[in-house]
C-alpha positions in Angstrom: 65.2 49.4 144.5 65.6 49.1 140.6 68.8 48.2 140.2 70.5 47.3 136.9 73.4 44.7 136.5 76.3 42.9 133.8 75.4 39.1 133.7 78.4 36.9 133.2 77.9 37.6 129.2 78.3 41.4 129.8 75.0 41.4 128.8 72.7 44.9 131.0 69.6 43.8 132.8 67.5 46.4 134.9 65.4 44.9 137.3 62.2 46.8 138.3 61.2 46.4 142.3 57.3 46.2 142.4 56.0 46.6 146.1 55.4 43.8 148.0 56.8 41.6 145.0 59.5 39.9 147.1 61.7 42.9 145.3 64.3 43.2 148.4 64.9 39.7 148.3 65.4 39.5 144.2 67.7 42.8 144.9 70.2 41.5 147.5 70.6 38.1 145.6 71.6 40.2 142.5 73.5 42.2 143.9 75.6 39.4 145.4 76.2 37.3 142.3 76.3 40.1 139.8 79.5 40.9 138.6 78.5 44.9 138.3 75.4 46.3 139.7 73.8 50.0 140.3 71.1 51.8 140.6 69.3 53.4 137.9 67.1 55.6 139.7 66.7 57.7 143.4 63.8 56.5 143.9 63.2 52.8 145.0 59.9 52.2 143.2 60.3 54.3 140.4 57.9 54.1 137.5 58.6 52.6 134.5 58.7 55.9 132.8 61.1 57.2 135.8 63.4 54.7 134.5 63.0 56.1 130.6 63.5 59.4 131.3 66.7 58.9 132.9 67.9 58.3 129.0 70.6 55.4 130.4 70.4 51.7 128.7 68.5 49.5 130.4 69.2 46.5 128.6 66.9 43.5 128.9 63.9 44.9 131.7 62.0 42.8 133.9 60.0 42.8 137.2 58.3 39.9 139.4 54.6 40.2 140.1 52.5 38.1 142.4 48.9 36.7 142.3 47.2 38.6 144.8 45.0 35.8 146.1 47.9 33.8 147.0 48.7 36.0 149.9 
């Protein structure tokens, strides 16, 4: 899910969920200590461009990606 949320600062982060990129666990935790989150987008792997199109701030973006040897 790409969620965006307020940081303590009232600052806007949007978090992008890459697949099997230990999104769900990143999600939940924000979404727990956040003190506003929502989701920016239907779709729960949308592209990066999905997220542009939908014209709302995204703040500060990010994602987490993984080596794919380590698995």
């Amino acid at each position: 899910m790409n969620i965006s949320f307020l940081s303590s600062s009232d600052k806007i982060y949007t978090f992008v969920h890459i697949p099997k990129c230990a999104g769900k666990s990143i999600s939940a935790y924000l979404m727990q200590n956040s003190t506003h989150c929502w989701t920016i987008h239907s779709k729960s792997h949308a592209t990066m461009q999905d997220l542009i199109e939908t014209g709302k701030d995204l703040g500060t973006t990010f994602a987490v990606v993984r080596n794919p040897y380590a698995r």
